[in-house]
Structure formats: C-alpha cells, structure tokens
C-alpha positions as CSV (number, residue, x, y, z in Angstrom):
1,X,7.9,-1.8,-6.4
2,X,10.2,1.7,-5.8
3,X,13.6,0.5,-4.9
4,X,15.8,3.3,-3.4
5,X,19.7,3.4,-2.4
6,X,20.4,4.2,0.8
7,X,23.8,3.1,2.1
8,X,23.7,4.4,5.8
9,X,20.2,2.4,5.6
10,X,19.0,2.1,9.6
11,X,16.0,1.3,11.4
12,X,14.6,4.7,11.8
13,X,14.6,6.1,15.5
14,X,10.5,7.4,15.2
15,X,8.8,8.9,17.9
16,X,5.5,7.3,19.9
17,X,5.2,4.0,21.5
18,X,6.6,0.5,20.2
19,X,3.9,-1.6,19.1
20,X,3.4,-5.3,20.1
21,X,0.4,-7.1,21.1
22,X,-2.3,-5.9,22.3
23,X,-2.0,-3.9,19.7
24,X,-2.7,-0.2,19.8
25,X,-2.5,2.9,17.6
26,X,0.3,5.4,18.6
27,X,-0.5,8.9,18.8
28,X,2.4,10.8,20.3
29,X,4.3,12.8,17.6
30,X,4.0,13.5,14.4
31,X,1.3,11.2,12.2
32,X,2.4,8.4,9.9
33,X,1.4,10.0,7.1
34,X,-0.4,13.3,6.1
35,X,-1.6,14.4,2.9
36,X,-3.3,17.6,2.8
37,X,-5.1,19.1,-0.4
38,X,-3.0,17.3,-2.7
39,X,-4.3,17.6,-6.4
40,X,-3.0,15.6,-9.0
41,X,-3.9,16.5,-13.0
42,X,-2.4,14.8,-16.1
43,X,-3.1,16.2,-19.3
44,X,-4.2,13.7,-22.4
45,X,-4.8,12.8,-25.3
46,X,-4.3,15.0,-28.5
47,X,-6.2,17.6,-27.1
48,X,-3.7,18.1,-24.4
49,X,-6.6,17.8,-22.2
50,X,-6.4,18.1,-18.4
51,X,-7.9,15.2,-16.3
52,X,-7.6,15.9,-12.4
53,X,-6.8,12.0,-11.2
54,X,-6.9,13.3,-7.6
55,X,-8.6,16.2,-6.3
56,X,-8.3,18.0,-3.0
57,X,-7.4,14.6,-1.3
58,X,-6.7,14.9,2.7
59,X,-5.9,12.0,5.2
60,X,-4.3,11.9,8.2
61,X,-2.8,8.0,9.2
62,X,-1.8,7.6,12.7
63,X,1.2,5.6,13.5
64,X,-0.1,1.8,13.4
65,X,-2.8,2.0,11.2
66,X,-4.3,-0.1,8.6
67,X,-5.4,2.4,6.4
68,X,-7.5,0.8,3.2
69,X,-8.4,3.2,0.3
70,X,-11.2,1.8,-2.0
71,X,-11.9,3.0,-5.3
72,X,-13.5,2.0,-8.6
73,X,-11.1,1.4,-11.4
74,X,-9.4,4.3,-12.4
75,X,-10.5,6.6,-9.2
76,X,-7.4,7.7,-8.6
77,X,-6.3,5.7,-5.4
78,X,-3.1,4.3,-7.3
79,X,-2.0,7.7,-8.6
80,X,-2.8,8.8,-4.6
81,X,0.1,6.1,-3.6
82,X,2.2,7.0,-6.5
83,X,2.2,10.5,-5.7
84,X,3.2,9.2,-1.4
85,X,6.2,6.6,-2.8
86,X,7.5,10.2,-4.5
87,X,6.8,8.8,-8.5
88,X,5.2,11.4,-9.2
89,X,5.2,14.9,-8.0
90,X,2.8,16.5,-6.5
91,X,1.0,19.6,-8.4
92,X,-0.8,21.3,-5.3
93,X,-0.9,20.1,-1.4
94,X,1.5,19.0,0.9
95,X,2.3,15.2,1.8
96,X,4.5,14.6,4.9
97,X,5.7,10.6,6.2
98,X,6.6,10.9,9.7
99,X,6.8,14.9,9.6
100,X,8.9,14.7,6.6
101,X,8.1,16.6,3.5
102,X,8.3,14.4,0.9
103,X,9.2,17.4,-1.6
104,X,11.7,19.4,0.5
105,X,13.1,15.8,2.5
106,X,12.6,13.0,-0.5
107,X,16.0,10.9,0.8
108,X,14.4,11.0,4.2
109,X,10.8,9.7,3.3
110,X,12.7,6.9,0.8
111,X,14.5,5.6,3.5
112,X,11.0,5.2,5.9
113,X,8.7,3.8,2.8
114,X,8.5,0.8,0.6
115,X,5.6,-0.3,-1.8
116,X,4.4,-3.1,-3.6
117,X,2.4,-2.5,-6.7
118,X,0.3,-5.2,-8.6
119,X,2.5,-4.8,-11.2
120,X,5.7,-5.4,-9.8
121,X,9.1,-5.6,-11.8
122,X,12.1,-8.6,-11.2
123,X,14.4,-10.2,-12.7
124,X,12.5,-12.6,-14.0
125,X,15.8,-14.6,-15.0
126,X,17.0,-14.6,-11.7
127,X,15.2,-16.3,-8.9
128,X,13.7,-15.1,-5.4
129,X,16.7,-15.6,-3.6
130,X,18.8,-13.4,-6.3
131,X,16.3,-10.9,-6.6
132,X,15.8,-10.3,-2.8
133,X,19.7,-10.5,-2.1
134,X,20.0,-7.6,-5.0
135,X,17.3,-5.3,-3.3
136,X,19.1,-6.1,-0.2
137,X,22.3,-4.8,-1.3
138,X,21.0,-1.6,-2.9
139,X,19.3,-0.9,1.0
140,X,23.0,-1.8,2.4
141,X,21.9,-4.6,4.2
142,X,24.1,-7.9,5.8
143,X,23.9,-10.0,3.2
144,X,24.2,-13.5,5.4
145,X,21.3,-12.2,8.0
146,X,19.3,-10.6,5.2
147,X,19.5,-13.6,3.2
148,X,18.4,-15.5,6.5
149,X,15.1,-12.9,6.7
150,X,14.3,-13.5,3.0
151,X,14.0,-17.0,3.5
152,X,12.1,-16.8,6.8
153,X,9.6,-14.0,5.0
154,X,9.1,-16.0,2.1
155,X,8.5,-19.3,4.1
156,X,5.6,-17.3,5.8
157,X,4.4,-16.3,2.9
158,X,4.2,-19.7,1.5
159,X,7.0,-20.3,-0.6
160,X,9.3,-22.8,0.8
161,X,13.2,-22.8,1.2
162,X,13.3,-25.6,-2.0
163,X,12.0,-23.3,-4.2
164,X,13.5,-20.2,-3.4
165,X,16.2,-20.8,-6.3
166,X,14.1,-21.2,-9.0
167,X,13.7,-18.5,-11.5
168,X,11.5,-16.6,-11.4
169,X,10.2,-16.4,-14.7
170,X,9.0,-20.2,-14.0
171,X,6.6,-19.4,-11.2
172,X,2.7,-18.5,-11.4
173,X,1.4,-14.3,-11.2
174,X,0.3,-15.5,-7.3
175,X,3.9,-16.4,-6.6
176,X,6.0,-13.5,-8.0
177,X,3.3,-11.5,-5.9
178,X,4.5,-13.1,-2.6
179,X,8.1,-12.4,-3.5
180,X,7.3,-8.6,-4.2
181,X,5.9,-8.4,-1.1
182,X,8.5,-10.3,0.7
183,X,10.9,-7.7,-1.2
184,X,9.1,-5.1,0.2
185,X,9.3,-6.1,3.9
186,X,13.1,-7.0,4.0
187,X,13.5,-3.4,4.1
188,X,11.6,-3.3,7.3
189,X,9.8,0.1,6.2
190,X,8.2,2.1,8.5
191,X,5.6,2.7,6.3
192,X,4.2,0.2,3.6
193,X,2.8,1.0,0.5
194,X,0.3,-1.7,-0.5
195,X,-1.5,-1.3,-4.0
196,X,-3.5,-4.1,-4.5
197,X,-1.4,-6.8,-3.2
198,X,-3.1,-10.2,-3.3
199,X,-4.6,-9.6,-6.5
200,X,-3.9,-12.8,-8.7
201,X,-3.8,-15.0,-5.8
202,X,-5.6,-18.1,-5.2
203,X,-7.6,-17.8,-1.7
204,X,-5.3,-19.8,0.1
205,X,-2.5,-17.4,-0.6
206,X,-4.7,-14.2,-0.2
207,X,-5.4,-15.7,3.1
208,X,-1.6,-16.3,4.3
209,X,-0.7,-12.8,2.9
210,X,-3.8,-11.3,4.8
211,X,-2.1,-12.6,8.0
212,X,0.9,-11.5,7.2
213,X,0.1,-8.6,6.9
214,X,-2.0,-8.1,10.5
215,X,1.8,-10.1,11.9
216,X,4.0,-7.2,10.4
217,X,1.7,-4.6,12.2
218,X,1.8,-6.1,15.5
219,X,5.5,-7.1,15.6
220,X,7.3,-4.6,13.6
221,X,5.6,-1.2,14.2
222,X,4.6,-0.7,10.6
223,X,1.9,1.3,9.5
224,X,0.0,0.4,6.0
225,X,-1.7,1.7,3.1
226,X,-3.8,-0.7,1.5
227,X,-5.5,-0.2,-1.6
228,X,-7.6,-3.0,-2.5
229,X,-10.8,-4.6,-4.6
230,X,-11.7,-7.3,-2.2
231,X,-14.6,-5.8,0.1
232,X,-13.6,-8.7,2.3
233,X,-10.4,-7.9,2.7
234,X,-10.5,-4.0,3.2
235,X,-13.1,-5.3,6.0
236,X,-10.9,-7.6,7.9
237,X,-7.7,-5.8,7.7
238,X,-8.2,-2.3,7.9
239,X,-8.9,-0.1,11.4
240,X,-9.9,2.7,8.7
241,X,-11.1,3.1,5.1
242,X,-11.4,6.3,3.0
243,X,-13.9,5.9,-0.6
244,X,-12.5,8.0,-3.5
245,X,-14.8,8.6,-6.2
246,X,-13.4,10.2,-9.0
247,X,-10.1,11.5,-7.3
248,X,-12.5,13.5,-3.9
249,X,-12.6,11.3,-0.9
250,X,-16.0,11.2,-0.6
251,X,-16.1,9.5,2.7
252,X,-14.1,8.4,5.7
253,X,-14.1,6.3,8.5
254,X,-14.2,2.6,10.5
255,X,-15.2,-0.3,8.8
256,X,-18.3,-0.5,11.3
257,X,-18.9,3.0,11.2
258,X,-19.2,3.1,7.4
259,X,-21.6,0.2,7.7
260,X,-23.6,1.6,10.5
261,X,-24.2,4.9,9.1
262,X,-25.6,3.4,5.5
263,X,-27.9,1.3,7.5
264,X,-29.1,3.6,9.5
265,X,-30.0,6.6,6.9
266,X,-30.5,4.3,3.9
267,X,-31.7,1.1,5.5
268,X,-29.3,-0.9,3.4
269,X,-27.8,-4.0,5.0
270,X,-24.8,-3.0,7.0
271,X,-21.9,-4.6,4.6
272,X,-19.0,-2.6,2.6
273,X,-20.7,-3.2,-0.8
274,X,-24.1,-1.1,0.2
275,X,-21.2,1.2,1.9
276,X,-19.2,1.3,-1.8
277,X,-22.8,1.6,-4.3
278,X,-24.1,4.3,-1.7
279,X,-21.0,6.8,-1.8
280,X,-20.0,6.1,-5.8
281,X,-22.9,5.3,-6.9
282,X,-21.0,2.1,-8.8
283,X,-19.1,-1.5,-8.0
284,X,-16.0,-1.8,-7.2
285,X,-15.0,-3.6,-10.0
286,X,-16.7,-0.8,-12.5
287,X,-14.6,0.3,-14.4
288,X,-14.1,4.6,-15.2
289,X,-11.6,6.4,-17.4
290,X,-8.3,7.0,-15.8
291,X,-6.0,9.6,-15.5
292,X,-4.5,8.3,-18.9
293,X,-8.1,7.9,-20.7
294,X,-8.1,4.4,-20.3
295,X,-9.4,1.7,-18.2
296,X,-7.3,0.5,-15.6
C-alpha cells in the first residue's frame, strides 16, 4: 500500500452530490478519474528490450463508481494502477484524479488516493493496532478518534478488538489482507485503489470484505478501482468493467451489458467468463509474460 505524508491532511472539499443511499453516480464536475492515452513501456532483459505493459489505455470513472478492471496475468492492469497511485511515471498520456494532474499536482492527488495492493508491506513485528496508529500519524490524524475508527474498521472487517494487539507476523495471509485494507480506509480517500484485494482469503472473509466494500461507497462518497480474478466478484461489485488484453482495453462497459452483447453475437451463455474467453481469447487465471518477462 502507498503511504504519503500529508500534515494539513483534510477531507477534501470535491464537487457533485454527497452520496448516501439510494445510491447514485455523481456527475457534476470534473470525473473521478481520467486517464487518457496513457502508455506505459519497460525495457528488459539483456537485450534492453522494450515491452509496452500498457498501451493507449483511456477510461473515464465518474464520481461513485465501482470501476473493475480484469485482466489475465501479466495484462498490465496492475502497472495501470501503479502508474494512477503515481509509482511510476507515466511515459505518454495524461491521468487526472478529480481534475488534478497527477504529474503537474502529485501532493494534490496523494492526498485524495490510497491503494491496497496484494502484496502489501507492515510491520510485521508490530501489530494491527501499531501499524494503523503509525499510518495514522504519517496522514496527521487524532490519534484517540483514529485509533477508535481502526478498531471499528477492523471489527467490520472481521478482526475483533481481542486481537487487534497481536503481531502481526502471527496472523494468516487472509488476515494481514483485512488490515491493509482497513489501513487503507482510515485515510478516508476519495479514491481507492483496490489491486486484487481479497485474494488469499477464505470465502467467508472475501464475502465480509465484498460488503465492505459496497458500505464504503454508499456512506463515504468513495469511488473504487478494483482489479480482480474472481469473475464473481467483478460481477457483484462493479457498476462498470473495462477487459485489458495485453496492455489495450479491448472492451468496456456494464456487467449486463458485456454479458448481453456476447450472447447476442456469439450465442454464448450470458456470464463474465464467455465475456473474458471472447475478448482475450484466454482465462483469467492464464498466465502471459509481464512487463518484467515473467509471470505474475
């Protein structure tokens, strides 16, 4: 997960509508997110040769959204999110968070984004507690009420207040998950970053952080990015999907739009896999070389 410093860390004043049940995309003002043409290329290998990891990529996320990008291994939709959190810079394109340009305005777009990556970093000596009071402190947040909000986040998530002072080094790959995500959401972002997040949790835990996640869009205006293997998931949870195939979005749209459209001109059952095998020609779960020339 990207931690930033901000000390004068608010609640960003955005414009649009406040969310809150029904819930309802905002549209007024400037998009959540827009990346437009962005091309990422690494060069590898003892060569030095150039591999494009994402090529000509352009979305537009309105304020709100669930947005899901699928992708086989190694497509590129982990460099895409990489390249939004500002890791990595962008070699051609434009990305903007909230109608700031994350080259020209990077303080401005750390202080509206957070992200949780599957392979999030801790302290693994220390335990939730201590590692969410720490990122708490580096955002310049209360430590009593933020400590309060840990708890509370965590408890949703599953992990109870008896076992918030354990290290973390003792707990299992599905429960440091939860605490990266809680991490992430103590920040209250405006914008979350989600690469693969309930990967390595059992179903009971996907499910709780599946819920969470639908909770934080309807109660704290928050607008996601959601990369994920789980057909399922992307499915339930997201109001739009983008495919990448080899770093192109090669298609776009609703959940039941995506599914409609492969039944109707290739009279395949109307499901996300037929959607997937139809516009990659592969499984999710196939793997392809990555920008580094491995598998990922």
């Amino acid at each position: 997960m990207t931690i930033t410093i901000a000390p004068d860390r608010q609640a960003p004043v955005l414009p649009g509508p406040q969310l809150g049940p029904p819930f309802a995309v905002g549209r007024e003002g400037p998009p959540a997110l827009e990346i437009e043409h962005v091309t990422k290329r690494f060069v590898v290998g003892r060569r030095r040769r150039s591999v494009v990891a994402v090529d000509d990529a352009s979305i537009r996320i309105e304020r709100g959204e669930i947005y899901g990008i699928l992708g086989a291994n190694g497509s590129g939709k982990s460099t895409l999110i990489r390249l939004v959190s500002t890791l990595l810079t962008i070699d051609q394109g434009r990305v903007r968070v909230f109608g700031h340009d994350i080259e020209h305005e990077e303080m401005a777009v750390k202080r509206l984004i957070n992200r949780v990556s599957v392979d999030a970093a801790f302290f693994k000596k220390l335990s939730p507690a201590e590692n969410l009071s720490y990122a708490a402190r580096l955002y310049g947040l209360e430590a009593g009420s933020a400590r309060r909000e840990a708890v509370r986040i965590l408890g949703r998530l599953g992990i109870a207040e008896s076992r918030v002072g354990r290290p973390l080094e003792q707990m299992s790959r599905g429960m440091q998950q939860k605490v990266a995500i809680a991490r992430a959401l103590l920040t209250s972002p405006a914008l979350l970053l989600l690469d693969e997040p309930t990967t390595g949790l059992d179903p009971r835990s996907k499910l709780e952080v599946q819920a969470f996640i639908e909770e934080l869009r309807a109660s704290h205006d928050a607008t996601i990015v959601l990369t994920t293997h789980d057909l399922d998931e992307a499915d339930r949870l997201c109001d739009r999907i983008a495919l990448l195939n080899e770093g192109r979005i090669v298609a776009e749209g609703t959940p039941a739009e995506l599914k409609a459209r492969v039944a109707r001109e290739r009279d395949l059952p109307p499901t996300l896999h037929s959607v997937f095998m139809t516009y990659t020609g592969r499984s999710l779960d196939e793997d392809v070389e990555d920008e580094d020339g491995n598998d990922e």
